[in-house]
C-alpha positions as CSV (number, residue, x, y, z in Angstrom):
1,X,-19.7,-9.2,3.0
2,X,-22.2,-7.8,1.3
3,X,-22.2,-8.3,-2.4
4,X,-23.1,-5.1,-5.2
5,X,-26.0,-6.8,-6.4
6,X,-27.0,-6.6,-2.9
7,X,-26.6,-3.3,-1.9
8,X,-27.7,-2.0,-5.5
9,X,-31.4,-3.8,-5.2
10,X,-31.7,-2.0,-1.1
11,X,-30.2,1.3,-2.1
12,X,-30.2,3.5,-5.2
13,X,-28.7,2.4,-7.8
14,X,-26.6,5.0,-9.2
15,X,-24.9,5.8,-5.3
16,X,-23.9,2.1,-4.9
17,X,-22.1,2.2,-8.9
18,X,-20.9,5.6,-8.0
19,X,-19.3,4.5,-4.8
20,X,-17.8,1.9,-6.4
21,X,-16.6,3.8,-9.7
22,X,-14.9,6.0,-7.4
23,X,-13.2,3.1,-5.8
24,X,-12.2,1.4,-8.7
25,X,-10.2,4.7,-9.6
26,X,-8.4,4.9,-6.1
27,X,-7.5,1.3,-6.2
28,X,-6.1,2.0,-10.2
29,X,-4.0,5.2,-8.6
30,X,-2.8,3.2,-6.0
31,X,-1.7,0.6,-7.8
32,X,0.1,3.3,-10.0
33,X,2.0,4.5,-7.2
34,X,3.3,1.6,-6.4
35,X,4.7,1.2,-10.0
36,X,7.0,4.6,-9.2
37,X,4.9,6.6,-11.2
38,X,4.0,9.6,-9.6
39,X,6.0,12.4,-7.8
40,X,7.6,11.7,-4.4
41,X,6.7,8.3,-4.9
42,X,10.1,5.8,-5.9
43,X,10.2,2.7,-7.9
44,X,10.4,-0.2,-5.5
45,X,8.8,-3.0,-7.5
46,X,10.2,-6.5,-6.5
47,X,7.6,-8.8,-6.9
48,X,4.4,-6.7,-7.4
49,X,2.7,-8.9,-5.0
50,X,2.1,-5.6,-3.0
51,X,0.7,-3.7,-6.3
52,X,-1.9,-6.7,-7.3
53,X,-3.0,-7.0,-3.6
54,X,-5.0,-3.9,-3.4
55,X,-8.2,-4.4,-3.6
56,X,-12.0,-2.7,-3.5
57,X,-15.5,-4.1,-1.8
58,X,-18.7,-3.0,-1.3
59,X,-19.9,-3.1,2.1
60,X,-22.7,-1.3,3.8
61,X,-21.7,0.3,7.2
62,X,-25.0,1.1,9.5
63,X,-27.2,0.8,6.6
64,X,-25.5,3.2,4.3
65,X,-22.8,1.6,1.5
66,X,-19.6,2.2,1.6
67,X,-16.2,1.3,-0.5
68,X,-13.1,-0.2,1.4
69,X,-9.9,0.1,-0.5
70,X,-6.7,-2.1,1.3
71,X,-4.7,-4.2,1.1
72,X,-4.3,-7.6,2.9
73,X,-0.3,-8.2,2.9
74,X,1.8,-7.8,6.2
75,X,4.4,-5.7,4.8
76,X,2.3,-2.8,3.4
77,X,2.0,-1.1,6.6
78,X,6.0,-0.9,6.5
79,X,5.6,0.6,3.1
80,X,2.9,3.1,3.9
81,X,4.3,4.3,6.6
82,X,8.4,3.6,6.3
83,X,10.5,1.9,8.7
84,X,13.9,3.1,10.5
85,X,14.5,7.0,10.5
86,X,12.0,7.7,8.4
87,X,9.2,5.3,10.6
88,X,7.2,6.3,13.4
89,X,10.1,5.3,15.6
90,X,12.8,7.9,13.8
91,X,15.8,5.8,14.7
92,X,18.3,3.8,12.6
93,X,17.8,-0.3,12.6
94,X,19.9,-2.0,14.7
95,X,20.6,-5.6,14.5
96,X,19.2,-7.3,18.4
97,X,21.3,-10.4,18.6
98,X,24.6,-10.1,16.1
99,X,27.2,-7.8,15.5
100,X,26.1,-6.8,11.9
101,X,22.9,-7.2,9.5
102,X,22.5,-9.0,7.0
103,X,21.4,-8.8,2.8
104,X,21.5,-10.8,-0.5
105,X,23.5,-9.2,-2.8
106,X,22.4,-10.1,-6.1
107,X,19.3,-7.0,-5.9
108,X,22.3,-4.3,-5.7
109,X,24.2,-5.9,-8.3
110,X,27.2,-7.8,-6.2
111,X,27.0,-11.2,-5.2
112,X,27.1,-12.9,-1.9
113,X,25.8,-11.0,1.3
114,X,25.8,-7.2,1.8
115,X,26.8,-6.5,5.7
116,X,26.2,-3.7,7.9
117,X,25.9,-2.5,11.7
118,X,22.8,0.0,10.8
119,X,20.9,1.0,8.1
120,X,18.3,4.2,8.0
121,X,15.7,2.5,6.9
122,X,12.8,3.1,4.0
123,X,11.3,6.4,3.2
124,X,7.5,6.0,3.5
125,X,5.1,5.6,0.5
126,X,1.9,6.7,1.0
127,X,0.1,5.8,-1.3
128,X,-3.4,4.9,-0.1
129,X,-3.7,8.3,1.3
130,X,-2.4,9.9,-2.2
131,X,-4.6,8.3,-4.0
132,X,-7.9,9.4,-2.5
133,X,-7.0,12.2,-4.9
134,X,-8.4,10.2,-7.6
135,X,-11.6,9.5,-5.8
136,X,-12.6,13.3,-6.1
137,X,-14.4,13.7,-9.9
């Protein structure tokens, strides 16, 4: 990886702290639409391990700088991109080897374990792609 002091002493200055400005802003609105805030976009906060894990670097791609904004966690594609009906395989989930599936309670407020042959699944939250919107000045 290339660091910015790096890429700010081979390059111009101001493109390599404009780049990065302008990733530091996505990486803010992303984490903001994580928190819920933001239309289309619902509050599921658990842990906010998701929300602290995304993260901007400098890099230089064939000699030129460049910003990548991600995340590193497993589950955030799931998030991104949903899961169940509203996943790219637009079908309920299933459970492969039981009769039923099963959830913890205590999140929805009853104790013990929540059972159930299917479920739809979790609308998608994109919001990597919404917040390129805050790249633009």
């Amino acid at each position: 990886m290339v660091t910015q002091a790096q890429l700010v002493g081979r390059y111009r200055a101001a493109q390599a702290k404009d780049l990065y400005r302008r990733g530091l802003k996505v990486q803010t609105r992303a984490r903001l639409l994580l928190s819920g805030s933001g239309a289309g976009h619902p509050k599921r906060v658990d842990t906010g391990h998701l929300r602290s894990s995304v993260q901007v670097q400098l890099r230089q791609v064939l000699g030129s700088p460049a910003v990548r904004i991600g995340t590193n966690v497993t589950y955030s594609r799931y998030v991104h991109d949903g899961t169940g009906l509203y996943g790219p395989r637009r079908r309920k989930i299933r459970p492969k080897r039981a009769k039923a599936l099963r959830f913890k309670g205590a999140r929805y407020g009853k104790r013990g374990y929540i059972y159930a042959h299917s479920v739809k699944g979790m609308k998608p939250n994109h919001f990597l792609e919404d917040a390129l919107i805050a790249a633009k000045d």
